[in-house]
C-alpha positions in Angstrom: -14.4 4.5 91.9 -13.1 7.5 90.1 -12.9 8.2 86.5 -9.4 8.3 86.8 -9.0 5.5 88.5 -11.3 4.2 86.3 -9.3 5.0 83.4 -6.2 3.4 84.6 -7.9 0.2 85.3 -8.9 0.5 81.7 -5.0 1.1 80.9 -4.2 -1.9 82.7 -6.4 -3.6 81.0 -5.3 -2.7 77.3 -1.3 -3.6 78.3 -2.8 -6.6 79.8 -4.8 -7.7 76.7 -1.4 -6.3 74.3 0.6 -8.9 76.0 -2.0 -11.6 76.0 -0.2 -15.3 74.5 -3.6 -16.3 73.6 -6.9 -16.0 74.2 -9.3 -19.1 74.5 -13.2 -18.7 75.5 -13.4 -20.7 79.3 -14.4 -20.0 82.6 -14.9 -16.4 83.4 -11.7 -16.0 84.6 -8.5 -14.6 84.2 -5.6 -17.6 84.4 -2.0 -18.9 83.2 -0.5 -15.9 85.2 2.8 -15.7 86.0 4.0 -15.6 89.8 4.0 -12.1 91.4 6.7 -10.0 92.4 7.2 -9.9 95.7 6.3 -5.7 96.9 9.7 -3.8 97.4 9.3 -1.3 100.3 8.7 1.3 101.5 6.0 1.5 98.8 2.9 0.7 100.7 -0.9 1.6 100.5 -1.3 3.8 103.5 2.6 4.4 104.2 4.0 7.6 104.7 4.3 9.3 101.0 7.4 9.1 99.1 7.2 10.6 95.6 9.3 7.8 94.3 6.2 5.9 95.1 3.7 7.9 93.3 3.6 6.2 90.0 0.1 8.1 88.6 1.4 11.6 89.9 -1.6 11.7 91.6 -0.2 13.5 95.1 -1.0 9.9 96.7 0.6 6.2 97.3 -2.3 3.8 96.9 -3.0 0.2 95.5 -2.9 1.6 92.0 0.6 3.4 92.5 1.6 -0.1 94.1 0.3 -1.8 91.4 1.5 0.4 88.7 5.1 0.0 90.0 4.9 -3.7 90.2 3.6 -4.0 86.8 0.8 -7.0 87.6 -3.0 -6.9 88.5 -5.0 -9.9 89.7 -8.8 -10.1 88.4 -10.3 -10.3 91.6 -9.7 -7.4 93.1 -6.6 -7.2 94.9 -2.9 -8.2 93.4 -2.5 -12.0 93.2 0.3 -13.7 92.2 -0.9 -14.8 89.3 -1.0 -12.1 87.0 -0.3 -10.8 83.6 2.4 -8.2 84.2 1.9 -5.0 82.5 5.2 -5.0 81.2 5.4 -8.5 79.9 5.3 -11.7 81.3 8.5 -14.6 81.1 8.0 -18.1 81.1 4.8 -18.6 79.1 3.2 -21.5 76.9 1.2 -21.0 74.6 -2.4 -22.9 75.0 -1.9 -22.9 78.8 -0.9 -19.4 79.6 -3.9 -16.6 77.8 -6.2 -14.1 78.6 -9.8 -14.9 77.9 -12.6 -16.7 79.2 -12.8 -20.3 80.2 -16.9 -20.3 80.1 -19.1 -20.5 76.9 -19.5 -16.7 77.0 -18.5 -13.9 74.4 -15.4 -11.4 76.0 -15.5 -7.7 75.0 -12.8 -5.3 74.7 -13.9 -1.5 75.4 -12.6 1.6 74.9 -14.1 4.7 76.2 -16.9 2.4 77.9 -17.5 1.5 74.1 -17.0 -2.3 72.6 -14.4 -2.0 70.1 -14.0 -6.1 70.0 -16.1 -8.9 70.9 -15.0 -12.7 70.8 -18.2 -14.8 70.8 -17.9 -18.5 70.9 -18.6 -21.4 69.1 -17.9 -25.1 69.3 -16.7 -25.3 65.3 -15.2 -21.6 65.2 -15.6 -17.9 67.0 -16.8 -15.0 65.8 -14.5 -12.1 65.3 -16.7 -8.7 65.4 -14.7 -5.4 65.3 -15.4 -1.9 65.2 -19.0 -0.3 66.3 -20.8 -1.5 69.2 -23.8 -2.4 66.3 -21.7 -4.0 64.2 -23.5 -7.9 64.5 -22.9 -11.4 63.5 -26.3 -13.5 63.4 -27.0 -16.3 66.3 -25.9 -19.2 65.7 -23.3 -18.3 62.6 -19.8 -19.1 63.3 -16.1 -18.8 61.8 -17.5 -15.0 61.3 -15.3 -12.1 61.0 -16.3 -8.1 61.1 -13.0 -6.5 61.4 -14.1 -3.0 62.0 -15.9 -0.6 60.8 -19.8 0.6 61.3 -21.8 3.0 63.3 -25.2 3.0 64.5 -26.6 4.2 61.6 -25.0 1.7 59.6 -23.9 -1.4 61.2 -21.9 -4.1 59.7 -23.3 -7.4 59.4 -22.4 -11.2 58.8 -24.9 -13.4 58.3 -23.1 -16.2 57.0 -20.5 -18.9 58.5 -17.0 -18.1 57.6 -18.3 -14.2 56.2 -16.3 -11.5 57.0 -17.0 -7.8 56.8 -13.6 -5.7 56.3 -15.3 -2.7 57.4 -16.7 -0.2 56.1 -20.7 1.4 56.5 -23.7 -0.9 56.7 -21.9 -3.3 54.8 -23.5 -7.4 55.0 -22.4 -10.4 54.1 -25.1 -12.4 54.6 -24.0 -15.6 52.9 -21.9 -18.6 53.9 -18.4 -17.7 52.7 -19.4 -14.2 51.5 -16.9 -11.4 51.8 -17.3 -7.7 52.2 -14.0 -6.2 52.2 -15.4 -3.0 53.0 -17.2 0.4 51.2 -20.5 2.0 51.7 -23.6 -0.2 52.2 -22.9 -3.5 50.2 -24.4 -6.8 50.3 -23.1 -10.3 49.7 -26.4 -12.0 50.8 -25.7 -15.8 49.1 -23.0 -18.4 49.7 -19.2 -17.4 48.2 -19.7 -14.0 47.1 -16.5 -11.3 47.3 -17.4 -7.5 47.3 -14.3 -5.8 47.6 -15.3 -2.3 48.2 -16.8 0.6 47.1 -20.6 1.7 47.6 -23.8 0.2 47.2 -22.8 -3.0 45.6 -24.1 -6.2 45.6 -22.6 -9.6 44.4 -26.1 -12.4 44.9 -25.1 -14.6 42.9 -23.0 -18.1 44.3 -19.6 -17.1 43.7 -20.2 -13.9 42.4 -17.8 -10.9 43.0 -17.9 -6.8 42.7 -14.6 -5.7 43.2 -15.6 -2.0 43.9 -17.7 0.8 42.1 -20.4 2.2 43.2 -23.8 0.7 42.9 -23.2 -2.1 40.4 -24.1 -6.1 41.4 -23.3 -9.5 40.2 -26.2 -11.5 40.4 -25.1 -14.6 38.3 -23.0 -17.6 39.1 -19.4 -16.8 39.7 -20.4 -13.2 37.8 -18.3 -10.2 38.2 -18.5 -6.6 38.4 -14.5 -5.4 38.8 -15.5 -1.7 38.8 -17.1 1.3 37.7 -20.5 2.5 38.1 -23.9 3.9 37.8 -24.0 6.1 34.7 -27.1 8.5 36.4 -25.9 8.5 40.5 -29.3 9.4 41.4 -31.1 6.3 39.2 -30.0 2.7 40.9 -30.8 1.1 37.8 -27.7 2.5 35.4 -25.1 0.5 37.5 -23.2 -2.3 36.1 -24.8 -5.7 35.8 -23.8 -8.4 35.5 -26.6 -11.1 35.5 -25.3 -14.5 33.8 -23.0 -17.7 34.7 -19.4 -16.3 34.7 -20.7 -12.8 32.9 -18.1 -10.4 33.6 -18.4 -6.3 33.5 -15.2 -4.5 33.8 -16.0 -1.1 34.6 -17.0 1.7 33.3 -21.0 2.8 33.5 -24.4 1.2 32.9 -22.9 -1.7 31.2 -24.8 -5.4 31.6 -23.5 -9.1 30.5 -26.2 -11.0 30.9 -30.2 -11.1 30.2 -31.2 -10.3 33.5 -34.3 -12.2 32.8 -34.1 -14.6 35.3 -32.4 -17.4 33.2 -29.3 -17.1 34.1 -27.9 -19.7 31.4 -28.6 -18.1 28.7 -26.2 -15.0 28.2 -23.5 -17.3 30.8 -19.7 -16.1 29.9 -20.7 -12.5 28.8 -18.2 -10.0 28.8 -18.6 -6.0 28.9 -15.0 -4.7 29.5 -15.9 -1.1 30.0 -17.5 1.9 28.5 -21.3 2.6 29.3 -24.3 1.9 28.4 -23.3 -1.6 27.0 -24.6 -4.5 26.5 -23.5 -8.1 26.4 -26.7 -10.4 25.9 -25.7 -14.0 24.9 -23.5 -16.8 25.7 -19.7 -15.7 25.6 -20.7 -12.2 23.8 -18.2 -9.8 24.3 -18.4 -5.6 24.4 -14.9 -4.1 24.7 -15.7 -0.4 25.8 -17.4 2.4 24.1 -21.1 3.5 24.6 -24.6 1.7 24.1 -23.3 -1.1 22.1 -25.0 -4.8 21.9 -23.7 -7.8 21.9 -26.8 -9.6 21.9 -25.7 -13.1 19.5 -23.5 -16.2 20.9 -20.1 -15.2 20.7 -20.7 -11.8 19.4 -18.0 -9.2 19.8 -18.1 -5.5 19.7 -14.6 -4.0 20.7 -15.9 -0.4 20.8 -17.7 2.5 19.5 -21.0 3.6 20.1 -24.9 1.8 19.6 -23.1 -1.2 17.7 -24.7 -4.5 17.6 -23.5 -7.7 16.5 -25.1 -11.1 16.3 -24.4 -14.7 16.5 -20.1 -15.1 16.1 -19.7 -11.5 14.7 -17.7 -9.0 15.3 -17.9 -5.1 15.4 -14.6 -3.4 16.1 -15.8 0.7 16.3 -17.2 3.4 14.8 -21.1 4.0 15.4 -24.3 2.6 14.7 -22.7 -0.5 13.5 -24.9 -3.7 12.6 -23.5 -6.9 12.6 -26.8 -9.1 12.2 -25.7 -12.4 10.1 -23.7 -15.3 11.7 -19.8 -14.7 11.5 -20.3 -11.4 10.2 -17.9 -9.1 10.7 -17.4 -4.6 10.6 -14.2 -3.2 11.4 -15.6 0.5 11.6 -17.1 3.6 10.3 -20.7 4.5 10.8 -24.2 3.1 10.2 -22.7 0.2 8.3 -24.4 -3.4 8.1 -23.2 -7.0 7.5 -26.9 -9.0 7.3 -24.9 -11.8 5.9 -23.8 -15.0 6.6 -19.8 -14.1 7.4 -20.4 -11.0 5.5 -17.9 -8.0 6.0 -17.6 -4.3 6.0 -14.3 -3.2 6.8 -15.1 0.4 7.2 -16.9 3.3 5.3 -20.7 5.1 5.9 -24.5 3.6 5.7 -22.8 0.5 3.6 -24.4 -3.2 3.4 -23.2 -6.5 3.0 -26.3 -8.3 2.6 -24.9 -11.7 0.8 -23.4 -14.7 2.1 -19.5 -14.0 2.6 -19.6 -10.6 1.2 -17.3 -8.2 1.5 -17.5 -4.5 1.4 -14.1 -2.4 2.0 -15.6 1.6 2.8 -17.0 4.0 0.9 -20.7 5.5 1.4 -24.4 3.6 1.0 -22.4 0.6 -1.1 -24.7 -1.9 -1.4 -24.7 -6.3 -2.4 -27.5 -8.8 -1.5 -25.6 -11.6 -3.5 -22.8 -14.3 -2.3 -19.6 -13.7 -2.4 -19.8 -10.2 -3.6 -17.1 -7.6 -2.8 -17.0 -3.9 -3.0 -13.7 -2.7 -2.2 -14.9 0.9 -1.6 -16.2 4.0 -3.5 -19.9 5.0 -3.3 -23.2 7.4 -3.7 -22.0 9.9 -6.6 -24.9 11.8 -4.9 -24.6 11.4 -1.1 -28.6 12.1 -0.5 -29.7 9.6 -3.0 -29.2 5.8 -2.2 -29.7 5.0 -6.0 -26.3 5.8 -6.6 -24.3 4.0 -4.9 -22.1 1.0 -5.7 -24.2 -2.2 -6.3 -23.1 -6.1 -6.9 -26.4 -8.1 -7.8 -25.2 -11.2 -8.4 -23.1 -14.0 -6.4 -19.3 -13.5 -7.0 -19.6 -10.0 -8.6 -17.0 -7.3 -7.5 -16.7 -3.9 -7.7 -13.7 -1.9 -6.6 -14.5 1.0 -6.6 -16.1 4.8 -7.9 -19.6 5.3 -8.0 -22.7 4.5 -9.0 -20.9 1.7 -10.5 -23.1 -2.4 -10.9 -21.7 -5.6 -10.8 -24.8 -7.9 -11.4 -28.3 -7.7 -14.2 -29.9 -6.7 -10.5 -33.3 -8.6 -12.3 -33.6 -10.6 -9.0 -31.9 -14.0 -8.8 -28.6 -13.5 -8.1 -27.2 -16.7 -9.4 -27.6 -15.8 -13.5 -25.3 -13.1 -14.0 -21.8 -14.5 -11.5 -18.6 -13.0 -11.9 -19.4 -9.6 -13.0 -16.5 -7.2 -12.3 -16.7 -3.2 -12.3 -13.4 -1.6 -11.4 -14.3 1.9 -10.7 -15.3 5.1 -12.7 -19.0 6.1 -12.4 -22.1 4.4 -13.2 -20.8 1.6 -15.1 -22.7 -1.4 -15.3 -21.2 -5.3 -15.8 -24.5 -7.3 -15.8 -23.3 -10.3 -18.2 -22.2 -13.4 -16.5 -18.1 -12.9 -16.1 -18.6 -9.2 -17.8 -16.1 -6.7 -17.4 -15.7 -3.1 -17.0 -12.4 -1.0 -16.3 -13.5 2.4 -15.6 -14.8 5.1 -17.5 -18.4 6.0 -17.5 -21.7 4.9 -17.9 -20.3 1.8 -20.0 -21.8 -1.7 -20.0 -20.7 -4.7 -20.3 -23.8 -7.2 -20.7 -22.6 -10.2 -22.7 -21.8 -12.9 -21.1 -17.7 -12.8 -20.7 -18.0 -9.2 -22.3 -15.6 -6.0 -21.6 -15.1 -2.3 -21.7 -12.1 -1.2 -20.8 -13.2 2.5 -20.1 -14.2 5.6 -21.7 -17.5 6.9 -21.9 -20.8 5.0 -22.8 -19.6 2.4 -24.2 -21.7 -1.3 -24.5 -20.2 -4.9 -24.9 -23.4 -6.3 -25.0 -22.3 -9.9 -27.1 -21.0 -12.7 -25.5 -17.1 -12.1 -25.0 -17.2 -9.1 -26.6 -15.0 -6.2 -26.3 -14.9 -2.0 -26.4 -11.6 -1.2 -25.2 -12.2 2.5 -24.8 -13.8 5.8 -26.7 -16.9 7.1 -26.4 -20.9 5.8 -27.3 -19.2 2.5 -29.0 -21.1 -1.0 -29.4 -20.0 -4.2 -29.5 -23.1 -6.7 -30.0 -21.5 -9.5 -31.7 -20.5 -12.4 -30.2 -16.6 -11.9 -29.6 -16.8 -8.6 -31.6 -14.6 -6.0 -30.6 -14.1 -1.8 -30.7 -10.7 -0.5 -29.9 -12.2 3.2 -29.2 -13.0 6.1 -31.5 -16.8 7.1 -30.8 -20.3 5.8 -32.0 -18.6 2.7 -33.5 -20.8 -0.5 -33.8 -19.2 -4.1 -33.9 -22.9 -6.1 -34.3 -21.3 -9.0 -36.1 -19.9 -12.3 -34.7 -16.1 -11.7 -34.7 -16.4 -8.7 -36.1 -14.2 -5.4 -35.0 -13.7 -1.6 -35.2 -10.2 0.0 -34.4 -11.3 3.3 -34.2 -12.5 6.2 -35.7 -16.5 7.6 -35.5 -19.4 6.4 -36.6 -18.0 3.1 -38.3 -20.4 0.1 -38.2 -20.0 -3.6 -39.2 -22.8 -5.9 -39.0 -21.5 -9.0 -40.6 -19.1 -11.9 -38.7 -15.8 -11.7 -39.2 -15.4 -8.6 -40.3 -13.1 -5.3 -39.8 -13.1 -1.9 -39.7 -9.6 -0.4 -38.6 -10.8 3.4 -38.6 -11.8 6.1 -40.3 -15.5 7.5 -40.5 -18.3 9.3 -41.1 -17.8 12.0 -44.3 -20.8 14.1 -42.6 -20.0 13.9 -38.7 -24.2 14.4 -38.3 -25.0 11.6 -41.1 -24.8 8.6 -38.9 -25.4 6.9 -42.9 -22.0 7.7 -43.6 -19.7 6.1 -41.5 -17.4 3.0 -43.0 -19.5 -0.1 -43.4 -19.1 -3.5 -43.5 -22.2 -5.3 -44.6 -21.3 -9.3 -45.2 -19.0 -11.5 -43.8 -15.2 -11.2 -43.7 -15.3 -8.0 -45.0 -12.7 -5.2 -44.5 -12.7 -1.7 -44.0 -9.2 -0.2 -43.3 -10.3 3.6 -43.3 -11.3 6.8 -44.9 -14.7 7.8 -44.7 -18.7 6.1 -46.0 -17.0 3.4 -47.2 -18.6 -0.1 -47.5 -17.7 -3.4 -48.0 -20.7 -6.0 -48.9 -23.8 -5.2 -50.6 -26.1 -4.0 -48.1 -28.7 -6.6 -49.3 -30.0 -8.0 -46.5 -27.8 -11.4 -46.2 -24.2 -11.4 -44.6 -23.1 -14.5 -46.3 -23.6 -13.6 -50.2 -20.5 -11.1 -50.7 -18.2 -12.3 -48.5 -14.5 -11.1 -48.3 -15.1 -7.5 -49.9 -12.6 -5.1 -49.0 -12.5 -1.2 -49.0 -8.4 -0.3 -48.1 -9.9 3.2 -47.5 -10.2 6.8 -49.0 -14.2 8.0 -49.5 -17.5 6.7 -50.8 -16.1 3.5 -51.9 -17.7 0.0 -52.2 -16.8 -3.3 -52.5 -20.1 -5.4 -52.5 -18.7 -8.2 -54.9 -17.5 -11.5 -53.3 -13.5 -11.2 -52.6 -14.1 -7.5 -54.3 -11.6 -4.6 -53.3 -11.0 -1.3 -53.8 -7.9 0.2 -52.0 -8.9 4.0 -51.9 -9.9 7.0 -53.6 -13.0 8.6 -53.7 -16.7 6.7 -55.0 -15.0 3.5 -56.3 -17.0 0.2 -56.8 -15.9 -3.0 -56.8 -19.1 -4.8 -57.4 -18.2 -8.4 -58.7 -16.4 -11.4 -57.8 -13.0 -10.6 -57.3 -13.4 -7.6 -58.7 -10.8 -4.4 -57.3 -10.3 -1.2 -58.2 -7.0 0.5 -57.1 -7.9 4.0 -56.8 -9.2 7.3 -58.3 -12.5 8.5 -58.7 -15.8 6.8 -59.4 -14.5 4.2 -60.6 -16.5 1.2 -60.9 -15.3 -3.0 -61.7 -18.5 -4.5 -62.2 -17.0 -7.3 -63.6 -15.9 -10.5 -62.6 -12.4 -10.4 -61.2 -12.1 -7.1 -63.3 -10.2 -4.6 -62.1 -9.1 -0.7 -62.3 -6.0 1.0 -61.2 -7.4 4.2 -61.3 -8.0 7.4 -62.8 -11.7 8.5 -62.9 -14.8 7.1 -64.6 -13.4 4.1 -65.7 -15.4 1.0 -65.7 -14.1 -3.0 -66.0 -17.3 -4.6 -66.0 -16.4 -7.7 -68.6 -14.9 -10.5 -67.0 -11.3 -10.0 -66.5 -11.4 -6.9 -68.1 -8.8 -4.1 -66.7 -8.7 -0.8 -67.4 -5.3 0.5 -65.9 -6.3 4.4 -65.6 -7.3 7.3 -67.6 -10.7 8.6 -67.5 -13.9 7.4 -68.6 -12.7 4.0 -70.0 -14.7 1.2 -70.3 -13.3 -2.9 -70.3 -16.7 -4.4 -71.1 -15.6 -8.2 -72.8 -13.7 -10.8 -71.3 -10.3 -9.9 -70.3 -10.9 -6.9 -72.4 -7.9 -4.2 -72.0 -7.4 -0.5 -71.5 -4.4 0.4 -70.3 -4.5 3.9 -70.0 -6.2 7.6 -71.9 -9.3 8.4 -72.2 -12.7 7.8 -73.6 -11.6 3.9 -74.6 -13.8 1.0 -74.7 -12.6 -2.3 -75.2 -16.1 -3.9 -75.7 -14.5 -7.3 -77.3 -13.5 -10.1 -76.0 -10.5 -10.0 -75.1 -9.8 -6.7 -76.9 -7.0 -3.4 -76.4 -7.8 -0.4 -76.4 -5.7 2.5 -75.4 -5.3 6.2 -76.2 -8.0 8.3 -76.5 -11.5 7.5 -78.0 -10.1 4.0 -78.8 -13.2 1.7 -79.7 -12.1 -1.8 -79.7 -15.4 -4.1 -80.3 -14.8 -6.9 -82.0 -12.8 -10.2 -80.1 -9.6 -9.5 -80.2 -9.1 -6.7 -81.9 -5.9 -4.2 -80.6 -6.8 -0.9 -81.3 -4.6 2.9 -80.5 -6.0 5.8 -80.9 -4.1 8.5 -81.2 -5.6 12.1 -79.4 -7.7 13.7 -82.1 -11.2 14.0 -80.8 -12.6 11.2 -83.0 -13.9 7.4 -82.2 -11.3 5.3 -84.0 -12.2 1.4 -84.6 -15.7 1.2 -84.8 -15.9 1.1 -88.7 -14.5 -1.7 -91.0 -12.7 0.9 -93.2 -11.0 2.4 -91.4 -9.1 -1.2 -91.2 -6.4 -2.3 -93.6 -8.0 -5.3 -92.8 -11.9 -6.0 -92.7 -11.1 -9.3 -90.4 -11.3 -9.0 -86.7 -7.8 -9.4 -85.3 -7.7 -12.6 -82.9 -4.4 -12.5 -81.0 -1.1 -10.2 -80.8 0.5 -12.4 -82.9 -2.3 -11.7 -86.1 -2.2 -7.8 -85.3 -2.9 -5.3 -87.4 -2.3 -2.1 -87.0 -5.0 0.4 -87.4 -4.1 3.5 -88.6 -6.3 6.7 -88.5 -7.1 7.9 -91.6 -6.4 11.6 -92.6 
């Protein structure tokens, strides 16, 4: 036969097959054919030639022209009557009427003399295989399908019943179930495993699936690989993986969920969304994307970033170099930040830890807290090379918010004796009393217990509850003492405060200085001073109230109002202002002037300068240089008097009133008047107003 006729039995063939109602493996054999035309003449093999009978075109009338033109070809040689007409047969059942075989033998459709489909039989199901002639299914396998695809080189293979190959190069499902929808050399070698496409894939684990990629494999229980690839092309081992029960690796490059140590039940539910190089190592740990990041604790997430890690039930949602080791722990971003805690948190920042149970850290740079419950809301390093100096909490339950260099916590080890501390922000401030406080400011410190600065510059409230609102280099030591501000104040008794002012220092409880300060600004000795308890200081400058004698208790009360040099060391003793005033006695006060002195009990001088009430009682109004030395002894006024009596007057000037009683006026010659019986009308002391007798100076 020639290869034209040849071909058009091939033709015939094809149409034949095109209009097949079904196909059923039997007896080798075509049947169900329709009854044959009967042959219209003239058209004859072997009659005279009439082109209307030359259906090829080949110059000739033979069977194939007849054939042709009755559109019907019996198997056996020549035309039957049962045939399948070229143009389409009427009348047909399906099940009865089919082309195929009726013996247990596979049929083969060819084109070009090459198999483009072979039907192979089976009892329970046929196999389907399509495409290249080396394209196989394995003996004995059934319910197969290869649909097309393959070439010598790289033949499609199903080695599984019910597998299918799409198509595709050298592609194999080997397992029962297992589909290959088609790609570049893939394998599904184990029982319910779905490669979809792409190249050099491999889904081996039961129910695993690789949607497409290139060179990534599911090797776990119902794993899968949707995409993506190897990260080197050249190095098989930077694919995706996906190794676990139910791990799944979305795409991307060089990602793995799942130990890939042969357990496959330890890292089952992993997820790696994307990104490369990532890493999803326990049960239900989740990577969303990014580069080299770990997810290597149960439940551990890491949205993205780059060489993040996070452990058991933490969460890392970016940045770089992330470490989320404690359970529950949790960093939102930034870089080289770590939450070693139990549900610790960084929210953000650079080279940041949050090494206590449920601490939190908000950003900033190399903040640092090893205690419970500790939160640093940001800030940092006041020098970025030295880790030293950045924000600390030491203690359980201590905050800082912010600034730098700033502590919250004795940092002595034990974090449990110093709770509650609270920096707000400035630099280097340190609250290291339990509950201690400081605003701002710097290099204040608040280390009493309940203790406060407010701000300003080093400051220390280092007694329990105490208080420096602000200033610079004050102290407040006592328990609940207190500095408003001013500079180099010192509040070292119990209850005891400073307003203001410089260089002011009370050491006794109770007590108060408003302001003032020190007369020599580099004489720290000459500040206002408050010595024993309850004593006041309202202002000026080197005042004191107390005695200075050791014991707070034994003067207590003394007041100094203000002006310079004064002291009030007497119980209750006062002197309002001026300048070197004492008020040394019980109740004694002096109102003013100049070195003045009531020595006396409850004595007392208004003012002028000099004067002296040192008898009990005594008062000496003003003047200068009066004395009041007896019991309620008087001088009202001038100068150079001395009521030295009890209970005595002496006023003007050189007045000397000795004896009890006596009421004596001097005038303002330069003389002593009163000290010599003669000079009296009367030799007899005078005892009251009512017996006086006026002295007069003789001439």
């Amino acid at each position: 036969m020639s290869g034209t006729m040849r071909q058009k039995l091939l033709m015939a063939l094809a149409a034949a097959l095109l209009a097949t109602v079904s196909i059923r493996a039997g007896a080798a054999s075509l049947s169900g054919l329709t009854p044959a035309r009967v042959l219209a003449g003239p058209c004859a093999p072997g009659a005279s030639y009439d082109p209307a009978c030359d259906a090829d075109h080949d110059g000739d009338v033979d069977i194939f022209d007849i054939q042709l033109a009755a559109g019907h070809w019996g198997q056996a040689g020549p035309w039957s009557s049962g045939s399948w007409d070229l143009t389409g047969n009427a009348a047909t059942a399906p099940g009865t009427h089919f082309v195929g075989t009726t013996d247990n033998q596979p049929l083969e459709l060819k084109v070009n003399n090459q198999r483009a489909l072979r039907l192979e039989p089976h009892t329970t199901s046929p196999n389907l295989v399509g495409g290249h002639s080396s394209n196989s299914i394995t003996p004995g396998v059934y319910g197969a399908t290869i649909s097309g695809g393959g070439a010598t080189a790289g033949p499609n293979a199903v080695g599984g019943a019910h597998g299918t190959v799409g198509g595709g190069y050298a592609n194999s499902a080997g397992g029962p179930y297992a589909t290959v929808g088609g790609g570049y050399v893939n394998l599904a070698p184990v029982a319910w495993t779905t490669i979809g496409g792409g190249s050099i894939n491999t889904a081996s684990g039961t129910y695993a699936t690789v949607s497409g990629g290139f060179g990534n494999t599911a090797s776990g229980p119902s794993a899968t690989v949707s995409g993506g690839g190897r990260r080197d092309p050249g190095n098989p081992a930077t694919g995706n993986l996906a190794t676990d029960k139910w791990s799944s690796v979305g795409g991307g490059a060089g990602n793995q969920a799942g130990t890939n140590n042969g357990n496959a039940e330890d890292a089952w539910g992993s997820t790696v969304a994307g990104g490369a190089g990532n890493q999803a190592l326990h049960i239900a740990a989740t990577v969303g994307g990014g580069e080299s990041n770990v997810a290597n604790g149960q439940n551990a997430t890491i949205a993205g970033g780059s060489a993040n890690a996070a452990g058991h039930y933490a969460a890392v949602g970016g940045g770089v170099d992330n470490a989320a080791y404690g359970d529950y722990s949790t960093i939102g971003g930034g870089a080289y930040n770590q939450a070693s805690g139990h549900a610790a948190t960084a929210v953000g920042g650079g080279q940041n830890t949050a090494g206590g149970a449920y601490a939190t850290i908000g950003g900033g740079l190399g903040n640092i807290t090893n205690a419970g419950y500790a939160t640093i809301g940001g800030g940092g390093r006041t020098d970025a090379l030295n880790s030293a100096t950045a924000n600390r909490v030491t203690d359980d339950y201590g905050t800082v918010s912010g600034g730098g260099n700033n502590q919250a916590g004795d940092n002595a080890g034990a974090t449990g004796d110093r709770t509650y501390a609270t920096v707000s922000g400035g630099q280097s401030n340190t609250a290291s009393g339990a509950f201690a406080s400081v605003g701002g400011g710097s290099q204040n410190t608040a280390s009493g217990g309940t203790a406060i600065v407010g701000g300003g510059e080093q400051n220390l409230a280092s007694g329990g509850w105490a208080v420096v609102v602000g200033g610079t280099g004050n102290i407040a030591s006592g328990l609940a003492a207190g500095v408003l501000g001013g500079s180099s104040n010192t509040a070292s008794g119990s209850f005891a405060s400073v307003g203001g002012g410089f260089g002011n220092t009370t050491t006794a409880a109770y007590t108060t200085i408003a302001g003032g300060g020190r007369s020599n600004p580099a004489d720290p000795a000459t500040g206002n001073r408050v010595t024993d308890d309850y004593g006041s200081v309202g202002g000026g400058g080197n005042n004191r109230a107390g005695n200075a004698g050791g014991t707070s208790d034994d003067r207590p009360y003394a007041t100094v109002a203000g002006g310079y040099g004064n002291v009030a060391s007497g119980s209750y003793a006062a002197v309002a202002g001026g300048y070197g005033n004492d008020a040394t006695a019980t109740q004694a006060a002096v109102a003013g002037g100049v070195h003045n002195d009531a020595t006396g009990d409850k004595s007392f001088v208004g003012g002028g300068e000099g004067n002296t009430a040192s008898g009990i009682g005594s008062v000496v109004g003003g003047g200068a240089f009066n004395t009041a030395s007896g019991t309620n002894a008087l001088v009202p006024g001038g100068a150079y008097n001395q009521a030295t009596g009890n209970y005595s007057f002496a006023a003007g000037q050189r007045a000397k009133a000795a004896a009890t009683g006596l009421f004596v006026w001097a005038d303002s010659l330069p003389y002593d008047w009163g000290q010599q019986p003669e000079w009296f009308l009367s030799a007899q002391p005078v005892m009251s107003i009512s017996r006086l007798v006026r002295t007069i100076r003789a001439c």
